[in-house]
Backbone as a ProteinNet text record, in pm:
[ID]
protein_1_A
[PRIMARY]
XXXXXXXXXXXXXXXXXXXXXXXXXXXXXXXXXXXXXXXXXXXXXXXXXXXXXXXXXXXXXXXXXXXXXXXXXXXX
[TERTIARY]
8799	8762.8	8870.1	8901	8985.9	8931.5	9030.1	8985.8	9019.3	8929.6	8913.3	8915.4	9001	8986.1	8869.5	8753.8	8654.5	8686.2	8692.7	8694.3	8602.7	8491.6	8446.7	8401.5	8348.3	8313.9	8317.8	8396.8	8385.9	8278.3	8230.2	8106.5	7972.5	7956.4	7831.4	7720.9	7648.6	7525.9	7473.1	7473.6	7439.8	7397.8	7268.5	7204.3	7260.5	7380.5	7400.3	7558.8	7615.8	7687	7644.6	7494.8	7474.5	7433.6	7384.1	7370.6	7444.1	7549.3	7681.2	7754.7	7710.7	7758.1	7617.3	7525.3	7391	7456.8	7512.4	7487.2	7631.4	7722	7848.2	7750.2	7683.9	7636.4	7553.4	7463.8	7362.7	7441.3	7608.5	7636.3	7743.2	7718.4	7837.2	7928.2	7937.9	8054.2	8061.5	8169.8	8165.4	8280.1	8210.8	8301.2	8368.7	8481.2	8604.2	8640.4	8670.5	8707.7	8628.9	8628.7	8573.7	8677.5	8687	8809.6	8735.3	8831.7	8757.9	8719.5	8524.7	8506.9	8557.5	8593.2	8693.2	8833.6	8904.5	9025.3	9021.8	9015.3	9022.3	8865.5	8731.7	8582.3	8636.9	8587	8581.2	8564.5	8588.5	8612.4	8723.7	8735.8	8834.5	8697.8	8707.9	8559.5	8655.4	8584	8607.7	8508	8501.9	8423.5	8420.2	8324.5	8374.5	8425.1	8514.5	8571.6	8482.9	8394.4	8345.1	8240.4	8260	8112	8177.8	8285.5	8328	8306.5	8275.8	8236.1	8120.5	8045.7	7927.5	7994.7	8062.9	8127.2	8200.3	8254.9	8317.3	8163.4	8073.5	7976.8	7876.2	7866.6	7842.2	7832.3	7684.2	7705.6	7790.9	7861.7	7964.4	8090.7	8091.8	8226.4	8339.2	8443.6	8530.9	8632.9	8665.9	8749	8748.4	8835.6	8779.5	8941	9037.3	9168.5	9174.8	9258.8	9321.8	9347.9	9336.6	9482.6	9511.4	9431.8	9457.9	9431	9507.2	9467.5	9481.2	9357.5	9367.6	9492.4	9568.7	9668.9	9635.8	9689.3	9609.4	9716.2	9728.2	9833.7	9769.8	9862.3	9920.2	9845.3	9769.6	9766	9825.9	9873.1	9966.9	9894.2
20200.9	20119.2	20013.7	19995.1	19860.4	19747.3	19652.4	19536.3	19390.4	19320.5	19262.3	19085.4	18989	18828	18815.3	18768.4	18713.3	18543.2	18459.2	18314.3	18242.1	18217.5	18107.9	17975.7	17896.9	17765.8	17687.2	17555.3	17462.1	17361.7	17329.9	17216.2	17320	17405.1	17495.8	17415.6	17433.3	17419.5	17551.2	17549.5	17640.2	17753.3	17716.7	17819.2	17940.6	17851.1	17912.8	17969.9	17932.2	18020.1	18122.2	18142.3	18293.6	18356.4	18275.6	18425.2	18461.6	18392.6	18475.3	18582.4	18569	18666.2	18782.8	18761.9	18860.9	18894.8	18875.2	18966.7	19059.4	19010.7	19089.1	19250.9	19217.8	19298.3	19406.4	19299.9	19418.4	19508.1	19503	19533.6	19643.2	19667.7	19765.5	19726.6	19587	19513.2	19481.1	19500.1	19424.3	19340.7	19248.1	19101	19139.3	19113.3	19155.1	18989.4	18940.7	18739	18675.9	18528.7	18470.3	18365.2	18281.4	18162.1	18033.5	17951	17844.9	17749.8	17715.1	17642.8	17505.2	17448.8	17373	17373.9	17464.3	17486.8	17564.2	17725.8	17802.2	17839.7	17835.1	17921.2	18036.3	18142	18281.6	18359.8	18513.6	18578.7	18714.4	18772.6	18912.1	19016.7	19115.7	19176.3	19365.7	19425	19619.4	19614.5	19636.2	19684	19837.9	19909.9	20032.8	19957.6	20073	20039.4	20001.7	20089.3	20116.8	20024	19933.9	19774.5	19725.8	19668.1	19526.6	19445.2	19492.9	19408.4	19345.2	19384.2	19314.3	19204.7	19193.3	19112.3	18992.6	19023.2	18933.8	18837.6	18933.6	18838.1	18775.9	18790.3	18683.9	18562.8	18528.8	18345.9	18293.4	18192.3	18095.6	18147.9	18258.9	18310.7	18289.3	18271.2	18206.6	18323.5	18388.6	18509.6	18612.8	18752.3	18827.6	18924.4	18952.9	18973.9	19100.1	19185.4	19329.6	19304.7	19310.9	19231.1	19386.5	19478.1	19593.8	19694.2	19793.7	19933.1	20002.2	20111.3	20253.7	20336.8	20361.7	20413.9	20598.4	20658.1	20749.1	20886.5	21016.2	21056.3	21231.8	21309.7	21426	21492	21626	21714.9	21816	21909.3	22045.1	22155.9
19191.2	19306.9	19329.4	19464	19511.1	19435.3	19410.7	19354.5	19433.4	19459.6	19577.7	19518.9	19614.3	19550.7	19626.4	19612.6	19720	19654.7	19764.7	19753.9	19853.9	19766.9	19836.4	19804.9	19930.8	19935.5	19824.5	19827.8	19714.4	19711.4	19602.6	19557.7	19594.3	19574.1	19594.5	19517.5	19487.1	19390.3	19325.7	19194.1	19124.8	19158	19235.6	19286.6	19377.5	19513.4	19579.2	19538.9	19416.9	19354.6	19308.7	19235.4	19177.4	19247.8	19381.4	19500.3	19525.6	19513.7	19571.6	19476.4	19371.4	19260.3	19236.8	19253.4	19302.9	19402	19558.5	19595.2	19610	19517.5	19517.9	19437.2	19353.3	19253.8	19324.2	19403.7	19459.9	19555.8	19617	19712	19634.6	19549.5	19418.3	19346.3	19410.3	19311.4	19170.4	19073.3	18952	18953.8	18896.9	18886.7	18793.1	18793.8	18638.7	18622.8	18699.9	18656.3	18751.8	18694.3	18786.8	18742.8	18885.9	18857.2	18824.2	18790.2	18756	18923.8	18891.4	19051.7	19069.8	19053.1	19051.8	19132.3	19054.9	19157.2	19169.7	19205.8	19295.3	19257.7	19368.7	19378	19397.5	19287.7	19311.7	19267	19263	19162.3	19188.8	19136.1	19156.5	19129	19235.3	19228.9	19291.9	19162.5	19192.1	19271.3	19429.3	19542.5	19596.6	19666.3	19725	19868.4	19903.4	20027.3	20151.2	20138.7	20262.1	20293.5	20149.9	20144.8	20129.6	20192.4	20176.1	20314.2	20431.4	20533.6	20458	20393.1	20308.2	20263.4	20202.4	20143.3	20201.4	20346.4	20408.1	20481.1	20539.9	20575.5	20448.6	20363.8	20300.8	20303.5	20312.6	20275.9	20214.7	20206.5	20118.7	20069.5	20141.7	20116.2	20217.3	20183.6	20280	20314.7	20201.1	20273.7	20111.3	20196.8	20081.7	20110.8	19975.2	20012.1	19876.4	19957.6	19873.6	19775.7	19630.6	19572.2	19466	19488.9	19379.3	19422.3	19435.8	19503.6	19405.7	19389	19264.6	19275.8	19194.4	19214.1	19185.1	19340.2	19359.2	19331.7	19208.4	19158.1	19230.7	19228.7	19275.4	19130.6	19165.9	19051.5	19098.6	18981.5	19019.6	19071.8
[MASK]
++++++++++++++++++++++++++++++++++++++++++++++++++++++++++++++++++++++++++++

């Protein structure tokens, strides 16, 4: 799966940080990092392609960026 920066909103409140990580989850995502909230809110998240508009509309999310593509190889 693509691996995706989702960054959002700073000073959240608890709560509405783990919704935001619920609903990366409920939407196929696995979180591989999460940054520190502080200086950069976020996480680096393996998404399917075809759910990541999920992802961009999201509450408290501010934007959501490529940063890893599956590297896709030739069989004989």
């Amino acid at each position: 799966m693509p691996r995706y920066l989702v960054s959002i909103k700073k000073d959240l409140k608890d709560e509405e940080y783990e919704a935001v990580q619920q609903h990366l989850r409920d939407q196929g995502g696995k979180i591989v990092y999460t940054y520190d909230r502080g200086i950069l809110p976020g996480f680096d998240v393996e998404f399917p392609e075809d759910a990541v508009g999920t992802m961009e509309k999201a509450p408290n999310v501010i934007g959501v960026e490529l940063t890893e593509q599956p590297v896709k190889t030739q069989k004989d």
